[in-house]
Structure formats: C-alpha cells, structure tokens
Chimera marker file (.cmm) of the C-alpha trace (Angstrom):
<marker_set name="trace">
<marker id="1" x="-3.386" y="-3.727" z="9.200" r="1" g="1" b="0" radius="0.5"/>
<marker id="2" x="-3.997" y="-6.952" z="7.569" r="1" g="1" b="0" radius="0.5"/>
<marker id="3" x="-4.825" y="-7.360" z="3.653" r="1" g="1" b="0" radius="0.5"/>
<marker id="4" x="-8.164" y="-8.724" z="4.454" r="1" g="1" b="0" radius="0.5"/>
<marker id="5" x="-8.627" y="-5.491" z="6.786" r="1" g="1" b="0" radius="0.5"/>
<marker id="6" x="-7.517" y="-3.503" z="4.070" r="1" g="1" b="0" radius="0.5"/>
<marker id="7" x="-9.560" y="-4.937" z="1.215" r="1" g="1" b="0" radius="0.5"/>
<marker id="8" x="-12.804" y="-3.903" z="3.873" r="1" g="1" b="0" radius="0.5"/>
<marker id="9" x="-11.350" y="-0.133" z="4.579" r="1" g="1" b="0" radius="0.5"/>
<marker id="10" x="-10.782" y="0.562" z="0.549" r="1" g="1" b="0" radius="0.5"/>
<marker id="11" x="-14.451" y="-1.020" z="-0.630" r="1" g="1" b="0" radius="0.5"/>
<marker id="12" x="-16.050" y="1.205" z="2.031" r="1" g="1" b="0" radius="0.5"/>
<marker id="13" x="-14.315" y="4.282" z="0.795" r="1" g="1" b="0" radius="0.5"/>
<marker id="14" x="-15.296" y="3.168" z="-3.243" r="1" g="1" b="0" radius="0.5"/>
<marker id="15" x="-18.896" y="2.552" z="-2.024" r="1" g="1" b="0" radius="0.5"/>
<marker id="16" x="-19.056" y="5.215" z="0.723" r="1" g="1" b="0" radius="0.5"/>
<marker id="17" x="-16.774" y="8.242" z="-0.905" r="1" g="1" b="0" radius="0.5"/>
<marker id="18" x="-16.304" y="10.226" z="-3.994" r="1" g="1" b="0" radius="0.5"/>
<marker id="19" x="-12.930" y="8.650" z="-5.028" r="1" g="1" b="0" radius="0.5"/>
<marker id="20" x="-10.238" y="10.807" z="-6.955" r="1" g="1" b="0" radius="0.5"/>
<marker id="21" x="-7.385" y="9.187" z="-7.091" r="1" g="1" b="0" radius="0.5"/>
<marker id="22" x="-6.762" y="5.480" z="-6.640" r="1" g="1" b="0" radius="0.5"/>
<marker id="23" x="-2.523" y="3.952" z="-6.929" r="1" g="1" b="0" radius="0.5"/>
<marker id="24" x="0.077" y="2.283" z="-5.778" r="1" g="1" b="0" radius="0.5"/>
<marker id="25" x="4.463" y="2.008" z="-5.781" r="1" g="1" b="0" radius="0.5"/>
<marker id="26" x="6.854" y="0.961" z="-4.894" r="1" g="1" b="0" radius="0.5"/>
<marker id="27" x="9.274" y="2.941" z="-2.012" r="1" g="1" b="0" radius="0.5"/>
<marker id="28" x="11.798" y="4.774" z="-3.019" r="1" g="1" b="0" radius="0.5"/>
<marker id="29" x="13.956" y="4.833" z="0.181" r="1" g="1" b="0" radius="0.5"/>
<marker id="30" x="13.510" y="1.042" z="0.910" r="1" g="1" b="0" radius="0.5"/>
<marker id="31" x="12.030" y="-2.015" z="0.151" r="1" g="1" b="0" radius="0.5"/>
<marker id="32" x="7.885" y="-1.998" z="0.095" r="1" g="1" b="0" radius="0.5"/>
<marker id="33" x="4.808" y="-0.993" z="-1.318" r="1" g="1" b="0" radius="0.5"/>
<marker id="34" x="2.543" y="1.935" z="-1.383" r="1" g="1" b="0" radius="0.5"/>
<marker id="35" x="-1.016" y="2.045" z="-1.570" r="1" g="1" b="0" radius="0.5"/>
<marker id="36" x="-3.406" y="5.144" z="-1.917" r="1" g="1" b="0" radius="0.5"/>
<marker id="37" x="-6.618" y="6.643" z="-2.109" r="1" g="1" b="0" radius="0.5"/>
<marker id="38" x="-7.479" y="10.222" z="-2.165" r="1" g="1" b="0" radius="0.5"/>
<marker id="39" x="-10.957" y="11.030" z="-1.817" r="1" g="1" b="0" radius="0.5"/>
<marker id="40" x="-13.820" y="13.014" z="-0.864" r="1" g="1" b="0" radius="0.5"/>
<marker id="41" x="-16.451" y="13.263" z="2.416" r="1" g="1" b="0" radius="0.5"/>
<marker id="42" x="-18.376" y="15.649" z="4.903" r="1" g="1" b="0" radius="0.5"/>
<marker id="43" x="-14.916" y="16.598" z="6.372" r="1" g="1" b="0" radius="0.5"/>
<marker id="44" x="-13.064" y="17.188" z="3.354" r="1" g="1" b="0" radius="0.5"/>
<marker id="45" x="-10.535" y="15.952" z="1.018" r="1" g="1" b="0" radius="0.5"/>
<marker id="46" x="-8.417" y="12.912" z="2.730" r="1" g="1" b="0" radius="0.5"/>
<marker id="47" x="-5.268" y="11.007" z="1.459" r="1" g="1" b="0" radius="0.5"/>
<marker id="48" x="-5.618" y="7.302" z="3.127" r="1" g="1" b="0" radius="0.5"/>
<marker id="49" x="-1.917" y="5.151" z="2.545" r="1" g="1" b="0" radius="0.5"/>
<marker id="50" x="-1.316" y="2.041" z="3.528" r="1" g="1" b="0" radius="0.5"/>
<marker id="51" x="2.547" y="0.647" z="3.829" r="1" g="1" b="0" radius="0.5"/>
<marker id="52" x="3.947" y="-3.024" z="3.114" r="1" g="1" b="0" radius="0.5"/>
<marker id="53" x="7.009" y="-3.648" z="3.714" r="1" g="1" b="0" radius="0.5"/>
<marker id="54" x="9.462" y="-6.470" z="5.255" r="1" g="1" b="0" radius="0.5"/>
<marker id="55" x="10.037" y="-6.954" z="8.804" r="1" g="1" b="0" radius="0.5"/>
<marker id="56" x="13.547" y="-6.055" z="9.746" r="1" g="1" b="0" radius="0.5"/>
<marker id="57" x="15.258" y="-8.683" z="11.437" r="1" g="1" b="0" radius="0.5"/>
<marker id="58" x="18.476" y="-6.588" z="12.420" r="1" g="1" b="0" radius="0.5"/>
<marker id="59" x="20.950" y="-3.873" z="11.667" r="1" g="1" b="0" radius="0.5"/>
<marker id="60" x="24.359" y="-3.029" z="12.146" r="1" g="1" b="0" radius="0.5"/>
<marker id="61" x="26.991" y="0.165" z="11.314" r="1" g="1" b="0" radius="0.5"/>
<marker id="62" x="29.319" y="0.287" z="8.089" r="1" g="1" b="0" radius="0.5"/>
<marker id="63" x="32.194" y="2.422" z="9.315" r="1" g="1" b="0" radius="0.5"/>
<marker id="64" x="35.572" y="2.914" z="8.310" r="1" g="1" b="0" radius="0.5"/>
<marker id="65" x="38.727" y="3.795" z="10.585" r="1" g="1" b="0" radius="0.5"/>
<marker id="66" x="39.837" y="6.835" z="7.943" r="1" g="1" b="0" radius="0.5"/>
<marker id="67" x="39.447" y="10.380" z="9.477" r="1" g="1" b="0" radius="0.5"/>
<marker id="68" x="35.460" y="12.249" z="8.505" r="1" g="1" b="0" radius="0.5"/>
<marker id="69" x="35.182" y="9.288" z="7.029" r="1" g="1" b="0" radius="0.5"/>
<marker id="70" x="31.282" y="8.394" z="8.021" r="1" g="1" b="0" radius="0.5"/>
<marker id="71" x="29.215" y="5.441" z="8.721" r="1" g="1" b="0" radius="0.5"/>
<marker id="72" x="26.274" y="4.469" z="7.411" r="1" g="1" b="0" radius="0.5"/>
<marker id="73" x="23.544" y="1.428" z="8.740" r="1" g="1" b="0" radius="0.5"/>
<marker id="74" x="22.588" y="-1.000" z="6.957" r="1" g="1" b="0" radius="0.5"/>
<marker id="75" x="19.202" y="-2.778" z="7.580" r="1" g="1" b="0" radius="0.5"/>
<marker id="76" x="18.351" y="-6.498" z="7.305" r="1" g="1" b="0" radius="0.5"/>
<marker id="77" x="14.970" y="-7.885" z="6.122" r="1" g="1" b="0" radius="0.5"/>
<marker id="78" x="12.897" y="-10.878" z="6.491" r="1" g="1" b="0" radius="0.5"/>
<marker id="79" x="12.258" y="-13.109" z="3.056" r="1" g="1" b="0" radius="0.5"/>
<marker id="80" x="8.944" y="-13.639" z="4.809" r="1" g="1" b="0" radius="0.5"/>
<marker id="81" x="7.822" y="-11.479" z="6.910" r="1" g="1" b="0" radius="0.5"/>
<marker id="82" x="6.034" y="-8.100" z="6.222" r="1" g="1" b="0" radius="0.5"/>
<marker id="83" x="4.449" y="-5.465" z="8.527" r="1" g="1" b="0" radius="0.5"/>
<marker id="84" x="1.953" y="-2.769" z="7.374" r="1" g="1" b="0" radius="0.5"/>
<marker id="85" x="0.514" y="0.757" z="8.804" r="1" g="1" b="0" radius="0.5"/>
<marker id="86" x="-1.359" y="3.126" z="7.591" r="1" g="1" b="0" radius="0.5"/>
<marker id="87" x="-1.284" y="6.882" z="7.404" r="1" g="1" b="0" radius="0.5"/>
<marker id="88" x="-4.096" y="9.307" z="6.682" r="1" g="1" b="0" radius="0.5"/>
<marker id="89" x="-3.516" y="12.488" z="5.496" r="1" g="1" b="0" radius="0.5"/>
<marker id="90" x="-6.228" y="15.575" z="5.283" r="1" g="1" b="0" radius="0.5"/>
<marker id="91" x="-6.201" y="18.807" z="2.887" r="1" g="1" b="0" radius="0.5"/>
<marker id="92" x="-5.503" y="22.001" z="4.453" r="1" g="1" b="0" radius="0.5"/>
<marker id="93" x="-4.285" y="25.240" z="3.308" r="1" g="1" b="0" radius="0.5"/>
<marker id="94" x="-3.147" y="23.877" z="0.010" r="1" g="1" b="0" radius="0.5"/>
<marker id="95" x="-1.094" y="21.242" z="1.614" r="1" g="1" b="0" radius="0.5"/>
<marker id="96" x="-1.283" y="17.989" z="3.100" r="1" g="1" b="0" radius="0.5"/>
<marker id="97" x="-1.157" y="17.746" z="7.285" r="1" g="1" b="0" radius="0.5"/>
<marker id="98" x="-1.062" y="14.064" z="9.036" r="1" g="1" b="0" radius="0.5"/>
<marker id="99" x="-3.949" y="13.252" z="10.941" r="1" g="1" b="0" radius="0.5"/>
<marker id="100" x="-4.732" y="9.986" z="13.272" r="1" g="1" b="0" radius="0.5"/>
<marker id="101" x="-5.968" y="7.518" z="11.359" r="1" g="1" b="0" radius="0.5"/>
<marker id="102" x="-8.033" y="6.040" z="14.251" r="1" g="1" b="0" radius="0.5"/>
<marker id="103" x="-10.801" y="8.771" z="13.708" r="1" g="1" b="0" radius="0.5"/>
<marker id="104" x="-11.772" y="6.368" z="11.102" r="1" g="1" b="0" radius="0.5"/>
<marker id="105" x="-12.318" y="3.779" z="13.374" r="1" g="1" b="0" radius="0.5"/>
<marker id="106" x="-10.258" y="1.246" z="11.263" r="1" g="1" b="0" radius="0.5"/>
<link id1="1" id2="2" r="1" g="1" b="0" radius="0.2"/>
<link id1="2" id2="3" r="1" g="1" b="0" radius="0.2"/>
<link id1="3" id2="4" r="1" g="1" b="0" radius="0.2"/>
<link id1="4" id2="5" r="1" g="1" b="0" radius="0.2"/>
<link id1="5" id2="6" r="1" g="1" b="0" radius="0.2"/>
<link id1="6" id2="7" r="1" g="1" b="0" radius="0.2"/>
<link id1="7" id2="8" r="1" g="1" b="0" radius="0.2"/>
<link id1="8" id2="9" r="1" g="1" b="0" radius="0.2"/>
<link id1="9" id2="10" r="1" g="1" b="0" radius="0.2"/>
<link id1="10" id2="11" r="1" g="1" b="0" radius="0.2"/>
<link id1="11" id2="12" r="1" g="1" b="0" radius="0.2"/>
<link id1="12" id2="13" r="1" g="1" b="0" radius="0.2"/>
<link id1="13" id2="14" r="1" g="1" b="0" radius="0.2"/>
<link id1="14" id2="15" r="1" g="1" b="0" radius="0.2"/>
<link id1="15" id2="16" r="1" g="1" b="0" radius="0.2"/>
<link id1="16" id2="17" r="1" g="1" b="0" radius="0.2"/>
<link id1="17" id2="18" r="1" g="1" b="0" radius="0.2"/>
<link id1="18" id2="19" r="1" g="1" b="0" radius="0.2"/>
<link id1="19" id2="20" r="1" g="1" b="0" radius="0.2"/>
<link id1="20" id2="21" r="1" g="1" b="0" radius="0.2"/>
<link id1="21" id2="22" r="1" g="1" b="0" radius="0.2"/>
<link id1="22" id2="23" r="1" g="1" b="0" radius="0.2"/>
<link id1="23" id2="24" r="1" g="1" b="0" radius="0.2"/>
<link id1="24" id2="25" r="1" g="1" b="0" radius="0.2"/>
<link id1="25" id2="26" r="1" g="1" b="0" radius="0.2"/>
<link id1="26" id2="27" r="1" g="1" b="0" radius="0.2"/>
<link id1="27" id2="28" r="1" g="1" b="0" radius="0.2"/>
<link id1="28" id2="29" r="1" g="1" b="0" radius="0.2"/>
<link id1="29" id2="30" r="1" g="1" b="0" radius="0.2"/>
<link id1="30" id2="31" r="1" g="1" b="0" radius="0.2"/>
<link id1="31" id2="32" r="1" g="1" b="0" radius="0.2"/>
<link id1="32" id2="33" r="1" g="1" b="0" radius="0.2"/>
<link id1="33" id2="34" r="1" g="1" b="0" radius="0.2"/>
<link id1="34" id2="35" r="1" g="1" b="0" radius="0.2"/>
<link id1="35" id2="36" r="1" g="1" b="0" radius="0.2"/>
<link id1="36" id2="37" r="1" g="1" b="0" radius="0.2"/>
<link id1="37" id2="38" r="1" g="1" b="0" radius="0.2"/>
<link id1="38" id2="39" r="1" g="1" b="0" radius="0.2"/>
<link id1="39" id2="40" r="1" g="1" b="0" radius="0.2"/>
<link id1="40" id2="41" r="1" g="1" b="0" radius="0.2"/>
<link id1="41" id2="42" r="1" g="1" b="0" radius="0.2"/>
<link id1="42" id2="43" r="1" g="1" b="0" radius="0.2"/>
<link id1="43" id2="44" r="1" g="1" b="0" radius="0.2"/>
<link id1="44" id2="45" r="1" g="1" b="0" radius="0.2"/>
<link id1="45" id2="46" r="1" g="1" b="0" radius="0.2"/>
<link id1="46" id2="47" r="1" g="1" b="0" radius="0.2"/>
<link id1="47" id2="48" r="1" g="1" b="0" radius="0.2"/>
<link id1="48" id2="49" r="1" g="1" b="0" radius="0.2"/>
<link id1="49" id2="50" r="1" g="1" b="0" radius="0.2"/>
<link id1="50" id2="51" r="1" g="1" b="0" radius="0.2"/>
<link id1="51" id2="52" r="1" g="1" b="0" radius="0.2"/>
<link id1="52" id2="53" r="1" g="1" b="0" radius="0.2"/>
<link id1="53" id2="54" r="1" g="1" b="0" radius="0.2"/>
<link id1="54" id2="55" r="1" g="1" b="0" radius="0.2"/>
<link id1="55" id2="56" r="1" g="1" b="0" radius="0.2"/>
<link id1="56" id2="57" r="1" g="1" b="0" radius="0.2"/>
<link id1="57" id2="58" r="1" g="1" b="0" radius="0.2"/>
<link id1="58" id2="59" r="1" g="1" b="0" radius="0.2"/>
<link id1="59" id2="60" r="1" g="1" b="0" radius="0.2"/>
<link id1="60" id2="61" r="1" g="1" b="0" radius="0.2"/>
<link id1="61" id2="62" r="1" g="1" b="0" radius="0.2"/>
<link id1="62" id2="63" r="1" g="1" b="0" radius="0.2"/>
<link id1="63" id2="64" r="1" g="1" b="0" radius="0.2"/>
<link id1="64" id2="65" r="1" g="1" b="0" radius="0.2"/>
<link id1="65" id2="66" r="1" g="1" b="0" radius="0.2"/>
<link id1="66" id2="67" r="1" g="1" b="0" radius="0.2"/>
<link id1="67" id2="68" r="1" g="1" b="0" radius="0.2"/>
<link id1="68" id2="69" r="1" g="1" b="0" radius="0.2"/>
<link id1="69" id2="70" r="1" g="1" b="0" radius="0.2"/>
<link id1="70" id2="71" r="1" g="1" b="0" radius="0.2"/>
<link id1="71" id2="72" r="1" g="1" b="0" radius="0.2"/>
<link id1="72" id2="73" r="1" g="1" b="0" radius="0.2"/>
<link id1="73" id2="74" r="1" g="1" b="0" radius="0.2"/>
<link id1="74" id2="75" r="1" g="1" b="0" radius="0.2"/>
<link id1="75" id2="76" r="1" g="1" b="0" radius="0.2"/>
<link id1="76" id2="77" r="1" g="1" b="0" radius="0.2"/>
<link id1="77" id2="78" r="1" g="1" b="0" radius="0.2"/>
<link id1="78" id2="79" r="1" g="1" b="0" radius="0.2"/>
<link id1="79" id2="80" r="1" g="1" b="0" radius="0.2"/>
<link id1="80" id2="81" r="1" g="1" b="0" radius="0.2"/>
<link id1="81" id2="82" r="1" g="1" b="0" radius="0.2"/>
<link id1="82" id2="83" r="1" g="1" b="0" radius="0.2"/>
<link id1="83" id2="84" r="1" g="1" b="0" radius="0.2"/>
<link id1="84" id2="85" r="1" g="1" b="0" radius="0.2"/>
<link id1="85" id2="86" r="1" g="1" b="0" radius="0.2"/>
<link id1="86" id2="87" r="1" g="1" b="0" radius="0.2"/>
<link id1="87" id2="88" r="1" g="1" b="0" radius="0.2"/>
<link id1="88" id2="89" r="1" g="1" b="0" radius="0.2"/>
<link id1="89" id2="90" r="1" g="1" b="0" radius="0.2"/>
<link id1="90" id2="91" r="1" g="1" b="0" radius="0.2"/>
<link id1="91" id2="92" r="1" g="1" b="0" radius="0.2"/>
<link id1="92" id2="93" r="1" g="1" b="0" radius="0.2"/>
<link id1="93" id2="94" r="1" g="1" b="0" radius="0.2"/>
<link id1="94" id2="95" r="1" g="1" b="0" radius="0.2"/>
<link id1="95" id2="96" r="1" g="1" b="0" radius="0.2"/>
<link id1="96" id2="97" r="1" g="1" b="0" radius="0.2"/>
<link id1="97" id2="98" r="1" g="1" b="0" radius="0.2"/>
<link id1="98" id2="99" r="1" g="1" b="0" radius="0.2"/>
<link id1="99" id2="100" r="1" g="1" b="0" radius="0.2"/>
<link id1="100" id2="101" r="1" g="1" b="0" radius="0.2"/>
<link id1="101" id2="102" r="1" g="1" b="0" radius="0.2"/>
<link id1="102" id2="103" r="1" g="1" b="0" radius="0.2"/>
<link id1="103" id2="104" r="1" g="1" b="0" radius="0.2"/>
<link id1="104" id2="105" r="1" g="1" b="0" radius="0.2"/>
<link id1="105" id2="106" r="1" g="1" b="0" radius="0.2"/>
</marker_set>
C-alpha cells in the first residue's frame, strides 16, 4: 500500500468512524514502522495496521562447526527500498482474530 493510499484509507476512517485509538512504533523484531487505528462501525470494533519496513535484498546462515551449536539467519536490507502491507484485525470474544483486509475494499 502506498503512503498516498494510506493517507486516503486513514482520513476515511477519521471522517467515516468513531476513532479510539490512533499510534504508531517502531518493530520490535526488525527494522520498520507500525501504524494503527482502532475504531468503531456497523460491524464492530476493528484494529487496521499498516507495516513499513525495508525490502530485503538477501540472507544467508551464521553457523558454527561446534557440536548443538545452532545457526541463526541473518537478513539484509535495502538503504532504499521499503515495502508495506496491511493487516486488519476485528474484536471477538475478548480478543483480537485476523480478518482480510480486502473486505474494505482498500
């Protein structure tokens, strides 16, 4: 999803929805960003996030030759390059349960 795309899909849901919670972070697992909105419609409470983070360019395997000893991979990133997704979440039985964003028609 591009930023312009983005920018469109969060003023609808400020102009359109009853907002309660509006943030962002950074990822704790790798480099990016994390937007949110939790709001309010005819359907329910929804969770809408929206992920930036660098295109990875390539990977390869950290091992050692010890015995148990294990590997790990390590991921490359582009300086330049970012991809983004979304992920929309619904309120159900006290938790939150994925749903497909494209019911949105974003």
């Amino acid at each position: 999803m591009t930023d312009q795309r983005w920018e469109q899909v969060a003023s609808l849901i400020q102009q359109h929805m009853t907002v309660e919670e509006h943030d962002s972070g950074e990822l704790e697992s790798e480099p990016g960003t994390v937007e949110w909105y939790v709001f309010s419609n005819p359907t329910g409470r929804m969770r809408l996030e929206r992920y930036v983070r660098p295109r990875v360019t390539g990977s390869h395997m950290i091992t050692s030759k010890r015995a148990g000893a294990g590997g790990r991979e390590e991921k490359e990133y582009s300086d330049s390059e970012t991809v983004s997704f979304i992920k929309l979440w619904k309120w159900e039985n006290n938790d939150w349960k994925e749903i497909d964003p494209s019911i949105l028609n974003v």
